[in-house]
N, C-alpha and C positions, 0 to 999 in steps of 0.2 A: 504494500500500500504506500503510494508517495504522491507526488504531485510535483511539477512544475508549471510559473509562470511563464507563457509566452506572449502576453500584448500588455500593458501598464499604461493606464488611459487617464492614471491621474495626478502622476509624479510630474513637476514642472519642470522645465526645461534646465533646470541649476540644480534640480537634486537626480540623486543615482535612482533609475529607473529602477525597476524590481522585475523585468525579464531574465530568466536565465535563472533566477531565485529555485530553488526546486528542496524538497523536503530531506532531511536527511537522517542519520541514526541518532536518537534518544542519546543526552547524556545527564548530568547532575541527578536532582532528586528523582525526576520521572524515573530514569530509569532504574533505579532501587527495586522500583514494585516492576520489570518488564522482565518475562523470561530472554534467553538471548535469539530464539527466531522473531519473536515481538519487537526488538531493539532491530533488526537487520529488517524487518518488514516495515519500518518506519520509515525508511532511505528510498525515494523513486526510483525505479525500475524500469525508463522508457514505457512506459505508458501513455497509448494515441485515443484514449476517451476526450473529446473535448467539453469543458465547462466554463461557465464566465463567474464572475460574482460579482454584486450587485448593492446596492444602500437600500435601506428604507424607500427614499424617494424611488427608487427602478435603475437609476443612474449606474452606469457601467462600471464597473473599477478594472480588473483585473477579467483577461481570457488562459484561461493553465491546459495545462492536459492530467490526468490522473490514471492512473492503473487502475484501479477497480471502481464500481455506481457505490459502494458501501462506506468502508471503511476511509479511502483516498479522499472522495467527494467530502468528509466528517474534518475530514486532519485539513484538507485545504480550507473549506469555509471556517473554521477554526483559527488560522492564519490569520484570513482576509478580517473578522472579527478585531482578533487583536493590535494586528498592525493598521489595518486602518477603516475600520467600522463598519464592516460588510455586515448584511443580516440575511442574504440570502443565494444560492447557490440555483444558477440551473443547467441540463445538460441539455447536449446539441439532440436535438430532433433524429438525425440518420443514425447518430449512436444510437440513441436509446431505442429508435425500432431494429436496429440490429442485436443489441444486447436481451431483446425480449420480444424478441418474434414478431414485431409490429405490435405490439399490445397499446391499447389505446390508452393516452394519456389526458385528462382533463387541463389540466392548466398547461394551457400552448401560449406562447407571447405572440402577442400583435404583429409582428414578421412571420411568424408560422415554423422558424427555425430553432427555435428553444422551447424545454420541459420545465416548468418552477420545482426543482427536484427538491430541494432545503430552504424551507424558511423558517 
């Protein structure tokens, strides 16, 4: 499970962009309580799921990619939370009907390209 950013649509043109940021192995307290496949599943793993994340207002922050719809999508909105006030996650439309057999999904965005997968 990991996650990397690849688009930063909110960093201004004098501060360090946050592309290429991507998740890495647990250290200090967390990992105390993490067995060590837990600590190495924490670290991205090329993973081609695409997801964005998003403010309150809808407003774009970050496009990543993640290795898994679960666990990666949890630890990236997580980030995007912390570091800078994301409250909602969603994935690309062609993934999510290929990672579940076209199953329909209620909340589509106004483009028709995105799932509101995490709010």
């Amino acid at each position: 499970m990991g996650f990397r950013v690849t688009r930063d649509y909110v960093s201004e043109k004098n501060e360090k962009s946050q592309v290429g940021n991507e998740s890495v192995r647990q250290k200090g307290f967390n990992a105390m309580f993490m067995t060590e496949e837990e600590l190495e599943q924490s670290a991205y793993h090329g993973g081609k799921i695409k997801v964005r994340l998003k403010d309150d207002d809808g407003s774009v922050y970050y496009h990543g990619v993640v290795d898994d719809i679960d666990d990666s999508c949890e630890l990236f909105l997580n980030w995007g939370e912390g570091f800078a006030g994301c409250t909602s996650l969603d994935l690309y439309k062609a993934d999510w009907d290929r990672l579940t057999n076209n199953r329909e999904h209620p909340y589509l965005s106004k483009d028709g390209k995105w799932y509101n997968y995490i709010s």
